[in-house]
N, C-alpha and C positions, 0 to 999 in steps of 0.2 A: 678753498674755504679759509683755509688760513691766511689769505692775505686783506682779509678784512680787519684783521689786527694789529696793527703798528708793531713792527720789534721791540723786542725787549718787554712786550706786554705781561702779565703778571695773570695768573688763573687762578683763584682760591676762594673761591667761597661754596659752604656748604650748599648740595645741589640737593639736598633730601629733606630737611627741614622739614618734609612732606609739604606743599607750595608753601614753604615759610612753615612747614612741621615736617617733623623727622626727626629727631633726637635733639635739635636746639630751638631754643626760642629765637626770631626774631628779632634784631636790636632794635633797640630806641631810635638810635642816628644809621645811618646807610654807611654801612663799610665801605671807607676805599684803600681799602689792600686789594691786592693780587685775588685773583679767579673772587668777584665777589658776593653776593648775595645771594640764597636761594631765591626765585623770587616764578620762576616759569616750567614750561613744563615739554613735554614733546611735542615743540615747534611743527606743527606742519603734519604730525601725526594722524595716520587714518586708525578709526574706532575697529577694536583689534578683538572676537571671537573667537578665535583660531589659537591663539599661543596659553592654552589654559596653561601650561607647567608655568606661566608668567603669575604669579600670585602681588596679592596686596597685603601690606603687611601694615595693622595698624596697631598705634601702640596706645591703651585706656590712661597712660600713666600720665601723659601729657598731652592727648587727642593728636597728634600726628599719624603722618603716613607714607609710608613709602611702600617700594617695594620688592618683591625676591625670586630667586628661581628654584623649583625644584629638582635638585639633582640628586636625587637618592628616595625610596618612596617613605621615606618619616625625615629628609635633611633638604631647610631652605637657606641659598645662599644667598646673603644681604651685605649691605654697608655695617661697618661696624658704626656708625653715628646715628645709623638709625636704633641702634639697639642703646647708646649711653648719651649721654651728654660730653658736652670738650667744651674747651677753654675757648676764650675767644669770641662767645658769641654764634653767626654765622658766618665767618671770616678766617680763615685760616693760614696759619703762615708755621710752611713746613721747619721740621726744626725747633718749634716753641709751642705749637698747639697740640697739647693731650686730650688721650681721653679719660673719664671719669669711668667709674665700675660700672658693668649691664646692669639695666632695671632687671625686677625680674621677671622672669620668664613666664608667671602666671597674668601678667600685666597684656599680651601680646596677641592679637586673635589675625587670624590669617582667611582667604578666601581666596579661590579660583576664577570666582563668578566675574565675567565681562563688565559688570558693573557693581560697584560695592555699594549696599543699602542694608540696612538694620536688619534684616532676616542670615545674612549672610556672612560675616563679618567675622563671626567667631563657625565658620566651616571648619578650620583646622587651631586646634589648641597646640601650645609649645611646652616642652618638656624644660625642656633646657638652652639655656644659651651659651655659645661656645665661641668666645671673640680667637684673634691669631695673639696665641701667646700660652705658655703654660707646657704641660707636656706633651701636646699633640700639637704642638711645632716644631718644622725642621727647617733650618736646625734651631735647637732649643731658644723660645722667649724666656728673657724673663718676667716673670708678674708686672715687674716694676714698668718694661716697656711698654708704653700706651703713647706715644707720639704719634699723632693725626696721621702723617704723610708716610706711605710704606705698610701701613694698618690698617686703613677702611675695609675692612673684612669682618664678618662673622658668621655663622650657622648659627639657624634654629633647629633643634632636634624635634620633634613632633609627638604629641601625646599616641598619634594612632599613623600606623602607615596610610600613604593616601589609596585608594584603589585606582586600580592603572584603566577601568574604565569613564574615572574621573580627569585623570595627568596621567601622563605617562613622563617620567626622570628625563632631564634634557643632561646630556653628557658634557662637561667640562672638557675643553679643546687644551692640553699641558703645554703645547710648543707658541712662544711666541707670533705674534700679530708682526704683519711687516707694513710701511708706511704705502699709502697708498688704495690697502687693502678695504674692502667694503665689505660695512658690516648692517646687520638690524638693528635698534635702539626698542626696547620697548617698555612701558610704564603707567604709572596708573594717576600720573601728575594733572597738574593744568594746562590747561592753552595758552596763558598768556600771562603775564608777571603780578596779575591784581589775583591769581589762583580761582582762577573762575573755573568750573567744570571740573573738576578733582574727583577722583574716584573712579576713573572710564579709564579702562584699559586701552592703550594707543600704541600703535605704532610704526615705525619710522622707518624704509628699507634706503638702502643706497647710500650711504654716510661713509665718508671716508675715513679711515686712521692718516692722521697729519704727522705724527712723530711718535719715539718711544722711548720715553728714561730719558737719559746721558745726550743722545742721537737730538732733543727738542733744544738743545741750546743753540744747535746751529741752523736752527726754526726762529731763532728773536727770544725765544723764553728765557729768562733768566736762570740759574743752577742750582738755585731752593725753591724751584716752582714746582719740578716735576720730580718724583723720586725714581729713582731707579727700575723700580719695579711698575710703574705707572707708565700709560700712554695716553695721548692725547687726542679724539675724534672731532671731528667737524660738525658743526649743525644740528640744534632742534633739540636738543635735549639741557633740561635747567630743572626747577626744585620739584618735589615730590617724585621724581623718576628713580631717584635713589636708593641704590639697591638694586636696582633693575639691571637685567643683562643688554650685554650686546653681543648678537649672534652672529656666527660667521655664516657664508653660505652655506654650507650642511647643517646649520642651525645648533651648530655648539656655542656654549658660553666661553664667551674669549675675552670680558673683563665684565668686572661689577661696577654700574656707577657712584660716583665718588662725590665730583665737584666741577664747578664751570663757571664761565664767565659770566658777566650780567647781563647783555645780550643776547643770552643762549645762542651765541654762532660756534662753540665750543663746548667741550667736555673732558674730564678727564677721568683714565678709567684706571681700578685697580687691577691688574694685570694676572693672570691664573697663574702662570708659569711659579713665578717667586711663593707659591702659596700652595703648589699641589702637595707638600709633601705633609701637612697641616690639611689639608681637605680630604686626603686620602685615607688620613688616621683618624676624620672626624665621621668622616660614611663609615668605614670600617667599623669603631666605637658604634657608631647608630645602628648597622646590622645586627648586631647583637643584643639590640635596644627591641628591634625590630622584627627580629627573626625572620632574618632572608638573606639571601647569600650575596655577599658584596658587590656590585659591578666591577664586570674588567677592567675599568681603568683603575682600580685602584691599585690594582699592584704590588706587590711591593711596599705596603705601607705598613709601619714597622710598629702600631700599636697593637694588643692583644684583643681580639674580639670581643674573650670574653669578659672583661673589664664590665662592656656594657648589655651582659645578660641583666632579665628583668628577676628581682627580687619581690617576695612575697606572696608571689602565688600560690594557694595551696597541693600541695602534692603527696603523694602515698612512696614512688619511689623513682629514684636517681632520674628513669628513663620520663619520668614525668616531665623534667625542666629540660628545657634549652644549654645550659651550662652544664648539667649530667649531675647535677649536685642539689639534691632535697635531705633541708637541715629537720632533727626530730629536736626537740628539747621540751619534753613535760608535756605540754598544753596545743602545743604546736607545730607541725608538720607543712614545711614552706620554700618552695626553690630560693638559693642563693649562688653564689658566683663569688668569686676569686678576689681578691680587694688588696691594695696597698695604698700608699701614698700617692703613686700616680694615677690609682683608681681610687678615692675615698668610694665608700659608701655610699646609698640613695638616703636621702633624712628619713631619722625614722629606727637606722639600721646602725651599728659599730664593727670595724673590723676585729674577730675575734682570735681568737690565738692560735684558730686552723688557717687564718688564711681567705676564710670568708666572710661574708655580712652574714650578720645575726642581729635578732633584736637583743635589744638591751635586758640585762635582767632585772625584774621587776621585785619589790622589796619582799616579797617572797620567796625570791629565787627562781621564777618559772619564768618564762617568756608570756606576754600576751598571743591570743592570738593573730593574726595576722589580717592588716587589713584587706575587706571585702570592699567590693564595688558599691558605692552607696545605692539606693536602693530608688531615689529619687532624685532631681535635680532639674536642670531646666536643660530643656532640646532646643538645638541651636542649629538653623539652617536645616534640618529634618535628620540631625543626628545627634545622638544622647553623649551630650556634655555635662559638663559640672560649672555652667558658666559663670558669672557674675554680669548678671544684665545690666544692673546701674553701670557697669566700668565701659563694656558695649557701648549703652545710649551714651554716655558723656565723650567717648572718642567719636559715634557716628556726632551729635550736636558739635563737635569742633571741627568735623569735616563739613559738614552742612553751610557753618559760616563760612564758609570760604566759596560757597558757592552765588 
């Protein structure tokens, strides 16, 4: 598959855009840098029932869409471009194209469903977004790193675990892809580069890995095309797919898609390996979020669970909360959990001088109490959300045009 490509060919441009959305806008003129435009979607892809842990991921903040997997039952794993904006456009040239800060996380509606339509859209709400970088990187990011290339990662943590009679957790594969190897592609993009049919889950079996990292230069690629951590696959997969996994044959995720040619006869994947030790502290973090006990692969991952016990619930005593700790103070009686710097608090909450979240004290000196589940709101897909339907209709209206 690779020899459709002249040496020294160049690979960069964003593949997620969602068909021309996903985290960036579309330029005015056609990029000609390296890997270039998002513009297609899973070439050749058959319409795909079966991989429900394959979700779509659309964002209300800019009508894009891409998509993710779920590897933990409340954590999906995405492109980080699909959750920010970067420099550049949809073009990108490793080495100089950043990203911008995550939208937020109330912006994001997720679904399962084989085909994504207005009913469905907002199936799963997002808690939190958790790009690679910060303290649940190994080894440590810092804030300031946001460079495109070596990055296209993030998690969504999830308002509600999913039930495993809806998904069941597809397991992340930690040891490198070897060239040659055939993998799945699968994505919820277009057919063809004008983004026609978007939103249909597809996909793609039999696709080769063509190179990885360092190893693609002696493939024709250039030495700022591919990052270290990156590999490079063959065939059929271009915009909106992004985000999307590529499965090996026992059907683990073995990289996230990232970006590709304009052709779609290529793609480039962000690679697990470089990223497990950031993935395994973000499931970990989310069990606790979640209350369930980590998958094995995690291992060894070196963040405290209880960081992301849920705060605010009301409770009588210790044995009531998940973190073993129910705070009294006046007016209110409400699980909390262990907090520092590398665990700020949920909003809402301040780290107080035991060590845990608390709310703030109120100019009376008491605590409020503690919020309840609002009592009304809008049902989303036939489960009680708290949605914002205008943000829904204006993301489905900007998939809709592309169709």
């Amino acid at each position: 598959m690779f020899r459709r490509v002249r040496a020294g060919a160049t690979i960069i441009s964003i593949i997620g855009c969602g068909i021309l959305l996903a985290g960036c806008a579309p330029p005015e003129e056609p990029v000609d840098t390296a890997w270039p435009d998002a513009t297609a979607a899973i070439k050749g892809g058959e319409p795909d029932t079966t991989s429900v842990a394959v979700v779509a991921v659309t964002n209300a903040a800019n009508g894009s869409l891409c998509t993710g997997s779920l590897i933990a039952p409340n954590v999906v794993l995405t492109a980080r471009h699909c959750v920010s904006s970067s420099t550049g456009g949809s073009g990108v040239t490793c080495g100089v194209t950043t990203f911008d800060e995550p939208w937020p996380a109330s912006g994001f509606f997720l679904s399962s469903a084989p085909e994504t339509d207005l009913g469905n859209l907002g199936e799963f709400l997002v808690e939190a977004v958790v790009p690679l970088q910060g303290a649940l990187a190994i080894p440590p990011h810092d804030d300031e790193d946001t460079l495109f290339c070596g990055n296209d990662v993030s998690a969504l943590i999830l308002k509600q675990n999913v039930d495993p009679a809806v998904a069941v957790p597809l397991e992340p594969r930690l040891t490198p892809v070897e060239p040659m190897e055939l993998f799945s592609a699968v994505g919820y993009g277009a057919v063809d580069g004008d983004g026609n049919d978007s939103g249909v889950r597809r996909r793609l079996d039999g696709v080769e890995v063509v190179c990885r990292g360092t190893f693609c230069v002696e493939q024709g690629f250039e030495a700022n095309d591919v990052h270290a951590s990156e590999w490079v696959g063959g065939g059929g997969v271009c915009g909106g797919d992004s985000g999307g996994p590529a499965l090996d044959a026992e059907g683990r995720v073995i990289g996230v898609t990232s970006r590709g040619d304009k052709d779609c006869n290529l793609s480039l994947y962000a690679g697990i390996p470089d990223y497990a030790g950031w993935l395994k502290n973000v499931v970990v973090l989310a069990s606790g979020m979640g209350d369930y006990a980590p998958p094995a692969w995690t291992d060894g991952a070196t963040v405290d669970r209880a960081w992301g016990f849920p705060v605010g619930n009301g409770c009588t005593a210790d044995a009531d909360c998940p973190s073993g700790i129910c705070v009294e103070n006046g007016k209110a009686s409400y699980c909390s959990r262990p907090c520092e710097t590398a665990a700020p608090c949920p909003e809402g909450f301040v780290c107080g001088g035991q060590g845990v979240c608390t709310f703030p004290p109120a100019n009376n000196g008491e605590a409020p109490l503690p919020p309840g589940r609002p009592d009304e709101g809008c049902t989303v897909g036939g489960r009680d959300h708290d949605a914002p339907w205008w943000l829904i209709g204006l993301a489905w209206l900007a998939i809709r045009r592309r169709r």
